[in-house]
ROSE-4610 file (N, C-alpha, C; in Angstrom, 1 decimal, always signed):
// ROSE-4610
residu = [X/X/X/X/X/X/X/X/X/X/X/X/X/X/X/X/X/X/X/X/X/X/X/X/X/X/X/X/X/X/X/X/X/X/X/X/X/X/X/X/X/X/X/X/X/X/X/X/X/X/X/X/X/X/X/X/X/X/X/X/X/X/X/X/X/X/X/X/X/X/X/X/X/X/X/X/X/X/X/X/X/X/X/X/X/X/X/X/X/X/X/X/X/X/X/X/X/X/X/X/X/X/X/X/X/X/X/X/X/X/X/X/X/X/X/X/X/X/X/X/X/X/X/X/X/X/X/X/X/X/X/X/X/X/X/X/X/X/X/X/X/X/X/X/X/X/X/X/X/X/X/X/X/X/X/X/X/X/X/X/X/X/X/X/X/X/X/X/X/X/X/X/X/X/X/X/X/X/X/X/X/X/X/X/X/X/X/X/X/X/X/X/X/X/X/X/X/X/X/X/X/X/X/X/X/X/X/X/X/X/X/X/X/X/X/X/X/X/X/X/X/X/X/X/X/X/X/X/X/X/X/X/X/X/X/X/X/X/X/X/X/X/X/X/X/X/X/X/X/X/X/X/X/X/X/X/X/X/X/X/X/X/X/X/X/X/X/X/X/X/X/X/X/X/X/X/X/X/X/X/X/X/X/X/X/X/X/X/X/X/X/X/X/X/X/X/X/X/X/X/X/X/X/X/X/X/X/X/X/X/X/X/X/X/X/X/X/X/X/X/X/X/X/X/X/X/X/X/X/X/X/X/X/X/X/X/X/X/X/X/X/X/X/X/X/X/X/X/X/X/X/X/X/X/X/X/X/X/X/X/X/X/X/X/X/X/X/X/X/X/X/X/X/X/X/X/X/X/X/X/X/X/X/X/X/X/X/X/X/X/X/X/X/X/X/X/X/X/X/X/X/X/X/X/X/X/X/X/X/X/X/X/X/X/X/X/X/X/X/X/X/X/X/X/X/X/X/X/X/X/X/X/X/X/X/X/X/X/X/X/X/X/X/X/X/X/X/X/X/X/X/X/X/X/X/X/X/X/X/X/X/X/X/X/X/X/X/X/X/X/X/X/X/X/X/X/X/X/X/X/X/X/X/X/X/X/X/X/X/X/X/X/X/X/X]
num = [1/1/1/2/2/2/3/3/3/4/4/4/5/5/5/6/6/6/7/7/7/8/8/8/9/9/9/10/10/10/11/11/11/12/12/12/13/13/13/14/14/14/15/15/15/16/16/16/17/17/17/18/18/18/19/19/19/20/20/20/21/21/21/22/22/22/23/23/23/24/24/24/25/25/25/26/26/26/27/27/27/28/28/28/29/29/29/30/30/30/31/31/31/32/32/32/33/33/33/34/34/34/35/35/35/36/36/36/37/37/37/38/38/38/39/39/39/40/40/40/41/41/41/42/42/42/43/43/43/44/44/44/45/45/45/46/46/46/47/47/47/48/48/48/49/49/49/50/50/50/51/51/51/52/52/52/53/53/53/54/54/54/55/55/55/56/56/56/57/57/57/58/58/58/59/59/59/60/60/60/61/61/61/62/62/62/63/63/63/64/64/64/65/65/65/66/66/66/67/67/67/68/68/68/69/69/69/70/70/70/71/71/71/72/72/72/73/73/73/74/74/74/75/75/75/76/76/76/77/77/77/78/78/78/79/79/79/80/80/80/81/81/81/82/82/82/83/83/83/84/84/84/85/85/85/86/86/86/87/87/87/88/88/88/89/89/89/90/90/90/91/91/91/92/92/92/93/93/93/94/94/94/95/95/95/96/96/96/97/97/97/98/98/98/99/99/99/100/100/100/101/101/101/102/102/102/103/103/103/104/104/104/105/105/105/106/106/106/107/107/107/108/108/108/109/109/109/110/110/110/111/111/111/112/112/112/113/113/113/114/114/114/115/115/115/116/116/116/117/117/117/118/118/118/119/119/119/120/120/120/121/121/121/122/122/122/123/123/123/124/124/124/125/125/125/126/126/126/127/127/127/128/128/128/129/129/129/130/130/130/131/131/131/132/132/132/133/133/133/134/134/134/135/135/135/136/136/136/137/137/137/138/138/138/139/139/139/140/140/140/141/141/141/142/142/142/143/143/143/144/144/144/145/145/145/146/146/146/147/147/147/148/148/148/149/149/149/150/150/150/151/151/151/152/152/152/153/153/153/154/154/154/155/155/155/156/156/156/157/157/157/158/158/158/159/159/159/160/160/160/161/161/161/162/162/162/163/163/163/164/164/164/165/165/165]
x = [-8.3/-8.8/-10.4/-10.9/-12.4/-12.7/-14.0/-14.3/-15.0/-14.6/-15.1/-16.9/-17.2/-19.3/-19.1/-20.5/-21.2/-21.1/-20.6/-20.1/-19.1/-18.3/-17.0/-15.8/-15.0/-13.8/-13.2/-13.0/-11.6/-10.7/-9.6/-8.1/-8.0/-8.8/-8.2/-8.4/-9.7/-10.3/-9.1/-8.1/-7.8/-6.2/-6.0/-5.0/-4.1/-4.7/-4.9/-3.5/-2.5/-1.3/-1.0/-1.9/-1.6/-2.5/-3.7/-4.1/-3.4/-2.3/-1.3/-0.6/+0.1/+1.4/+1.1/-0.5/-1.5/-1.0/-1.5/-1.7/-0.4/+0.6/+2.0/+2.7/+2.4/+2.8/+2.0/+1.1/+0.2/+0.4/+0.9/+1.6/+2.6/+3.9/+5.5/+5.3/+4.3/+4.2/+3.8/+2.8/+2.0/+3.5/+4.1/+5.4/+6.2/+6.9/+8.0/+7.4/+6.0/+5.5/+5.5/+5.1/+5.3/+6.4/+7.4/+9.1/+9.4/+9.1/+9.3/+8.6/+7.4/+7.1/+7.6/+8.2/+8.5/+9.8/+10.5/+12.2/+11.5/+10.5/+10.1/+9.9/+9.0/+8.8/+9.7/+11.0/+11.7/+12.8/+13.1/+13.5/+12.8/+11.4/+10.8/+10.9/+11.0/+10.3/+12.0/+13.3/+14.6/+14.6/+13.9/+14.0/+13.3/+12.0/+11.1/+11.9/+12.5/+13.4/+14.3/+14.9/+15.9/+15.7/+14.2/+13.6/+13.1/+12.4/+11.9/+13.4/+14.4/+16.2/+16.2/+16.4/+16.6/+15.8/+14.5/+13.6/+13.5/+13.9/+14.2/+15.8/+16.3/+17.7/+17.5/+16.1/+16.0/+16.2/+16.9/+17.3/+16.0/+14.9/+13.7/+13.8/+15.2/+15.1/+15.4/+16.0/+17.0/+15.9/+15.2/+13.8/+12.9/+12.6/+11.7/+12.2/+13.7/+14.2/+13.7/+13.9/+13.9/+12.2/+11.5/+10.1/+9.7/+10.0/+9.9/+10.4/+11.9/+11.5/+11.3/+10.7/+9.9/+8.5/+8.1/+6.7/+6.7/+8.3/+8.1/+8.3/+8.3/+8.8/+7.3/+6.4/+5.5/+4.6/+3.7/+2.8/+1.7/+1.2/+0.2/+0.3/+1.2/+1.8/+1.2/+0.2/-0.6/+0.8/+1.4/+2.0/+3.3/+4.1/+4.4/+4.4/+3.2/+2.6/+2.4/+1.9/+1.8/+3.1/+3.9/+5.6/+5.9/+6.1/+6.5/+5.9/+5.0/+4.1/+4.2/+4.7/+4.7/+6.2/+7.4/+8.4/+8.9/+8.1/+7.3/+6.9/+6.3/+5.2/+6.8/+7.7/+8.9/+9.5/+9.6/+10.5/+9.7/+8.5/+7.5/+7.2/+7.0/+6.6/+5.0/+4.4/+3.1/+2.0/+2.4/+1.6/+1.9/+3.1/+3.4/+3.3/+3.1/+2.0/+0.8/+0.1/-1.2/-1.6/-0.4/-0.8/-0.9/+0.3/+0.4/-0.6/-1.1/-2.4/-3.5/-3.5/-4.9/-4.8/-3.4/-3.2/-3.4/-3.0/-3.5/-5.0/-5.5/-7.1/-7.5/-7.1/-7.5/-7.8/-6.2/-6.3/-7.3/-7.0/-7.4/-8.5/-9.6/-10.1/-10.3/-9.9/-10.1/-8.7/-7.8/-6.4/-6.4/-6.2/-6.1/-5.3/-4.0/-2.8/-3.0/-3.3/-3.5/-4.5/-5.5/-6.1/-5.8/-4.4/-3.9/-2.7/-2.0/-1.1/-1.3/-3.0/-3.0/-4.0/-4.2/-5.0/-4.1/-2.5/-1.2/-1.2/-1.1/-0.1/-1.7/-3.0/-3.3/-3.2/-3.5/-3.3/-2.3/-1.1/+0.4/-0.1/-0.5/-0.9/-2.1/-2.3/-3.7/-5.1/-5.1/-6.5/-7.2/-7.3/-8.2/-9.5/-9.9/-11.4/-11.4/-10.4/-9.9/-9.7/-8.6/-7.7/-8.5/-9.6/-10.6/-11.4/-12.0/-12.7/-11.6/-10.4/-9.8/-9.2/-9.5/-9.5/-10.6/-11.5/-13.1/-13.4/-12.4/-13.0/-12.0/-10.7/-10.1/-11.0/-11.5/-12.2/-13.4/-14.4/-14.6/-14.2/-12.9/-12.9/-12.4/-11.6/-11.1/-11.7/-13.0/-13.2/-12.2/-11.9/-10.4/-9.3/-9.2/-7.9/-8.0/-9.8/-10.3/-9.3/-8.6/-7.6/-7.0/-6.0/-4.6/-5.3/-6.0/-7.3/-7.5/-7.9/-8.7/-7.8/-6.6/-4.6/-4.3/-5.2/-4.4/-5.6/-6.5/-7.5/-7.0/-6.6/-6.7/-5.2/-4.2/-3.0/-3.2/-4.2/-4.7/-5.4/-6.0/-7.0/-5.8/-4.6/-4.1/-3.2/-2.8/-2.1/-2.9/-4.4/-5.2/-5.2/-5.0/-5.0/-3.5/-2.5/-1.5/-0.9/-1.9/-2.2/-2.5/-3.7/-4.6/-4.2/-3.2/-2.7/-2.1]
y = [+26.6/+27.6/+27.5/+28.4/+28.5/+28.5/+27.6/+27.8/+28.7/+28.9/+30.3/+29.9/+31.4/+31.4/+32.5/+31.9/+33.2/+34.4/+35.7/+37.0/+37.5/+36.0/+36.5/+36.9/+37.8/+37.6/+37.1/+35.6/+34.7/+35.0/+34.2/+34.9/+34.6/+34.5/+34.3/+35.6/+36.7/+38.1/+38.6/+38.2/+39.3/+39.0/+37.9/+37.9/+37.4/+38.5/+38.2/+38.1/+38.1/+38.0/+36.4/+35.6/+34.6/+33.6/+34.5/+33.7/+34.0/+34.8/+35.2/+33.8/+33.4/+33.0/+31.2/+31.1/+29.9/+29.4/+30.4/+30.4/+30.2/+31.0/+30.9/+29.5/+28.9/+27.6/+26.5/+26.7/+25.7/+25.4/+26.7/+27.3/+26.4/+26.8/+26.3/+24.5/+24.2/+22.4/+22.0/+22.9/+22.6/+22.2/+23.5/+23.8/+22.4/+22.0/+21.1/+20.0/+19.8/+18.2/+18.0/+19.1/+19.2/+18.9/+19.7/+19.0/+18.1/+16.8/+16.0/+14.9/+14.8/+14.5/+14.7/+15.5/+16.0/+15.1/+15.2/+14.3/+13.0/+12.2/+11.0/+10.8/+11.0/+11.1/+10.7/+11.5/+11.4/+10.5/+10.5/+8.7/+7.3/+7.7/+6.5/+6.1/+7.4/+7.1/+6.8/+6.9/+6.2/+5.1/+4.8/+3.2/+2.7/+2.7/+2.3/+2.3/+3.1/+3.0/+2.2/+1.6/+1.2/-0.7/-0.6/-1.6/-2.1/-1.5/-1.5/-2.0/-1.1/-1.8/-3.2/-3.5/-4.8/-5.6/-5.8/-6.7/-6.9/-5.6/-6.1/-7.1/-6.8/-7.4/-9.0/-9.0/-10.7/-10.7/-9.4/-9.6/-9.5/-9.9/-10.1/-9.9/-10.4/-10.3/-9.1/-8.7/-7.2/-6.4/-6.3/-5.7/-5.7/-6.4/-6.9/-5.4/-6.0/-5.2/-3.2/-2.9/-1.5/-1.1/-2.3/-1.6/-2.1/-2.7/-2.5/-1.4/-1.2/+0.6/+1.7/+1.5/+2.6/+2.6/+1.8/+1.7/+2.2/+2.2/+2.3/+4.3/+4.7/+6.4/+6.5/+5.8/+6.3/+5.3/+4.9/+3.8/+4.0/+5.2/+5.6/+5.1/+4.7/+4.3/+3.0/+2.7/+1.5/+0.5/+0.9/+0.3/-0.7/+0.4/-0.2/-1.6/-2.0/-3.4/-4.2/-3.7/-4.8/-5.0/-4.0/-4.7/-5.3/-5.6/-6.2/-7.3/-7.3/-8.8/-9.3/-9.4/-9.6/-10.4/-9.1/-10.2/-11.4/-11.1/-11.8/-13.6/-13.1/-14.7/-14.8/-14.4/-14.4/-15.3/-15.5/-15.9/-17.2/-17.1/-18.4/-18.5/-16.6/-16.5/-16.0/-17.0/-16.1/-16.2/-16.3/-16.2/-14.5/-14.2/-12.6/-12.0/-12.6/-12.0/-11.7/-12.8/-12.2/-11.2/-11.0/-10.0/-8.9/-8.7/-7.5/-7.0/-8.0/-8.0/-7.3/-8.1/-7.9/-6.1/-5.8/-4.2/-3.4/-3.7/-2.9/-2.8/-3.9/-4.1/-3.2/-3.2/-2.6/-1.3/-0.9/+1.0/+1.2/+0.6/+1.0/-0.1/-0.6/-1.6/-1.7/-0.7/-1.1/-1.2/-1.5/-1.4/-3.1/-3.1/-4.0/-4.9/-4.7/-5.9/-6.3/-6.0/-6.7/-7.8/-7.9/-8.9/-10.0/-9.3/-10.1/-10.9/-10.5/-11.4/-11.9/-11.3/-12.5/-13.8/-13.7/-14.5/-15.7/-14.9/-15.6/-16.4/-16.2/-16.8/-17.3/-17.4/-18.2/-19.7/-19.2/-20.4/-21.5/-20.7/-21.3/-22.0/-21.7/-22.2/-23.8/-23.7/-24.4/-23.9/-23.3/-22.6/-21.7/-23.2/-22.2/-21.0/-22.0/-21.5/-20.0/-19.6/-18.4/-17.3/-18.0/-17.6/-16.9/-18.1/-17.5/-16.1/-16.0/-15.2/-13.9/-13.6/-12.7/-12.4/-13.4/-13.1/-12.1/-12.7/-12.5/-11.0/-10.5/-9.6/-8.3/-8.6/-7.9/-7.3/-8.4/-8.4/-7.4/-7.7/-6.5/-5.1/-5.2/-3.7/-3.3/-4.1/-3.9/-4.8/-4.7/-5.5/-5.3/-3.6/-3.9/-4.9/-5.4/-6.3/-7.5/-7.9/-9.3/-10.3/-10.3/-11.2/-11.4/-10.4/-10.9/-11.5/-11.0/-12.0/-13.6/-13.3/-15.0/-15.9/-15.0/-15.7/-16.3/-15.2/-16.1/-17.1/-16.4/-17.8/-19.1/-19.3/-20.2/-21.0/-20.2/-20.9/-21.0/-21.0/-21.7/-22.5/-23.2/-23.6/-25.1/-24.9/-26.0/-26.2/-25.3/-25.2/-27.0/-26.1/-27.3/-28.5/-28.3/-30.0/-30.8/-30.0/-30.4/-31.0/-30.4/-30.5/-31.8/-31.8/-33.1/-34.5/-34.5/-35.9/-36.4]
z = [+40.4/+39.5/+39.4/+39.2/+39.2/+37.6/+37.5/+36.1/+35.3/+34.1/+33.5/+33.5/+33.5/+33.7/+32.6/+32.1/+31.1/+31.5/+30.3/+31.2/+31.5/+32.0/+32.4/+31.2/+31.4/+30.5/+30.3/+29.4/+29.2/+29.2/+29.3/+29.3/+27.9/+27.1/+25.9/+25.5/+25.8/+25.8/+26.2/+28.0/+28.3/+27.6/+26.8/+26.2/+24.8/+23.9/+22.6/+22.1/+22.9/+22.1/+22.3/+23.2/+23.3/+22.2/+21.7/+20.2/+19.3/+18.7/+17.7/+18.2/+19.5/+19.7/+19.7/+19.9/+19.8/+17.9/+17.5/+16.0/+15.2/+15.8/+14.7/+15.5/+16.6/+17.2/+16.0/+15.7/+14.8/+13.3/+12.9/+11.5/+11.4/+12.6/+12.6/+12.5/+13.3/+13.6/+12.1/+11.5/+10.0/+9.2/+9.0/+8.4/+8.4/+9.6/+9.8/+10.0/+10.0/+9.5/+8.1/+7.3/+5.6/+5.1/+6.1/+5.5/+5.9/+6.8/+7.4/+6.5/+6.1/+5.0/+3.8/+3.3/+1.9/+1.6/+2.7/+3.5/+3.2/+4.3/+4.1/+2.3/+1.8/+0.2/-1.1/-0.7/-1.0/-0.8/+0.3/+0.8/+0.1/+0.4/-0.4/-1.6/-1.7/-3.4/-4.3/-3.4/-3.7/-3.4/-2.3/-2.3/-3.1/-3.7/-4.4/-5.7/-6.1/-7.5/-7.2/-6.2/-6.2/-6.0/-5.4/-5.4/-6.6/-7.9/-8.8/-9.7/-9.4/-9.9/-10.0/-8.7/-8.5/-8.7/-8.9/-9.4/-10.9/-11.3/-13.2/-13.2/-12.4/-12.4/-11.6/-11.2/-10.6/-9.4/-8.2/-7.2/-6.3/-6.2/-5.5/-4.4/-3.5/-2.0/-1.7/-2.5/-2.5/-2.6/-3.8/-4.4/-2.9/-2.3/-1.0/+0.1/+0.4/+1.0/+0.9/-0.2/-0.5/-0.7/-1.1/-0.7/+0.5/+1.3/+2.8/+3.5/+2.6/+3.4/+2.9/+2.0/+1.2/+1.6/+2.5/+2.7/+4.1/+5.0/+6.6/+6.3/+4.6/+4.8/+4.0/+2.7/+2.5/+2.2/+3.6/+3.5/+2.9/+2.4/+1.8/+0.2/-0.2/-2.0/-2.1/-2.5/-2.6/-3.8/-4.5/-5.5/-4.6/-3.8/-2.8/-2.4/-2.1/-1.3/-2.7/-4.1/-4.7/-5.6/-5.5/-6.0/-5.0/-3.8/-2.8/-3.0/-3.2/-3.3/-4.7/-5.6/-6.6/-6.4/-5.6/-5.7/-4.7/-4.0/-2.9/-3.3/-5.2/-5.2/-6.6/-6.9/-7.4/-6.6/-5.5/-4.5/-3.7/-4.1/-4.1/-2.5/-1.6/-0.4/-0.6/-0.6/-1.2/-0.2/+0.8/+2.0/+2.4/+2.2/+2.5/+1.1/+0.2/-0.8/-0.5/-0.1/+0.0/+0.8/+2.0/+2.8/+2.5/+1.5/+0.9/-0.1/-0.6/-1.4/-0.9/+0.4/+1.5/+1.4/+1.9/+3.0/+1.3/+0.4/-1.1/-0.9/-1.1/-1.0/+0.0/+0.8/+2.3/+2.0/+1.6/+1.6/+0.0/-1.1/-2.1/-2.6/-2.8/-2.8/-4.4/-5.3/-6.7/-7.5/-6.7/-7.0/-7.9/-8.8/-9.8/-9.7/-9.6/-9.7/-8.2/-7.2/-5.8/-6.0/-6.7/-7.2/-8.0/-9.0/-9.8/-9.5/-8.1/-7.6/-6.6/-5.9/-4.7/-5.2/-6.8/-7.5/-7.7/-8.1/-8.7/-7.3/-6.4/-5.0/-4.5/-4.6/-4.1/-5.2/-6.0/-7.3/-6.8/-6.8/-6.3/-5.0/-4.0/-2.5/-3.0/-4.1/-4.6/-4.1/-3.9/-3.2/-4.9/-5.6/-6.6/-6.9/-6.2/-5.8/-5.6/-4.5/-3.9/-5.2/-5.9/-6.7/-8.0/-8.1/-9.5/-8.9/-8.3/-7.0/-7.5/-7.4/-7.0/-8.4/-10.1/-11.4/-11.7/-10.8/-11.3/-11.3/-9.3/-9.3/-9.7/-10.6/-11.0/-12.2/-13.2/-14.3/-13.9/-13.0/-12.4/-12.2/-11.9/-11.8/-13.1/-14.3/-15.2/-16.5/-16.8/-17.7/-19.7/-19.4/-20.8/-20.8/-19.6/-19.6/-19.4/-20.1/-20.3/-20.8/-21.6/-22.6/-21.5/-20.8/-19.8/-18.3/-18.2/-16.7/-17.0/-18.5/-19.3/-19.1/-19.4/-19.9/-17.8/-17.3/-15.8/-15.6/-15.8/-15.0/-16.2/-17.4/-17.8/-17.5/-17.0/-16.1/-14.9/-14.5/-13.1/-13.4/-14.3/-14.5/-14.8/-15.8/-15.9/-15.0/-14.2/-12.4/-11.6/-11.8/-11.3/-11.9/-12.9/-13.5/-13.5/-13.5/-13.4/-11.9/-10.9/-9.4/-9.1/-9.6/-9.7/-10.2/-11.1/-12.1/-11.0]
């Protein structure tokens, strides 16, 4: 095929039913990626309830389970990653805490409790230093909820000394 030159008639000129048939192709894909999402969403957001179930009921591994696949239907749910990580440092795995921590921080970098339980699970790991760092910079994003920050840095604080004896 030869390439179109200034002048010439496109076939898109000589074929305008093929920009209608262009355009309602782009529409229909719009369409059934919206319901495909809307499907995903809703899947999620049952697991996530069903995950949030089991974690009041103590079942953490169970809890794990259902927001891991609530996160493979809506990874965009920042809460997601820090209930997972939460029952995560429940279960005293707090190295996949912190990850979860990290991918919170990642997507949403002022997301509060990602701070507050990768503060919890580095504490737990002994990595104070770390731990106060990630008090500090909750208190930062949330200086109203100075009292419950103060309440963790000061059970790390005897984490460490209890460490230490």
């Amino acid at each position: 095929p030869t390439p179109w030159r200034p002048g010439e008639v496109s076939c898109i000129e000589k074929c305008p039913h093929f920009i209608a048939a262009f355009c309602h192709a782009l529409e229909e894909d719009a369409k059934e990626r919206g319901e495909r999402r809307k499907e995903r969403e809703e899947k999620g957001k049952l697991k996530k309830k069903r995950g949030n179930e089991a974690f009041r009921k103590g079942e953490y591994k169970s809890a794990i389970e259902h927001f891991t696949e609530a996160i493979a239907q809506m990874p965009w749910d920042i809460s997601l990653y820090t209930n997972r990580a939460l029952a995560h440092n429940q279960l005293g795995q707090y190295e996949e805490a912190i990850q979860d921590c990290d991918t919170a921080i990642r997507y949403e970098p002022s997301t509060l409790r990602a701070y507050i339980h990768k503060g919890k699970a580095l504490a737990a790991l002994g990595k104070f230093q770390q731990a106060e760092e990630c008090y500090r910079e909750a208190f930062k994003l949330s200086p109203k909820h100075r009292e419950q920050i103060e309440g963790y840095i000061e059970d790390m604080r005897q984490l460490r000394t209890e460490t230490s004896a």
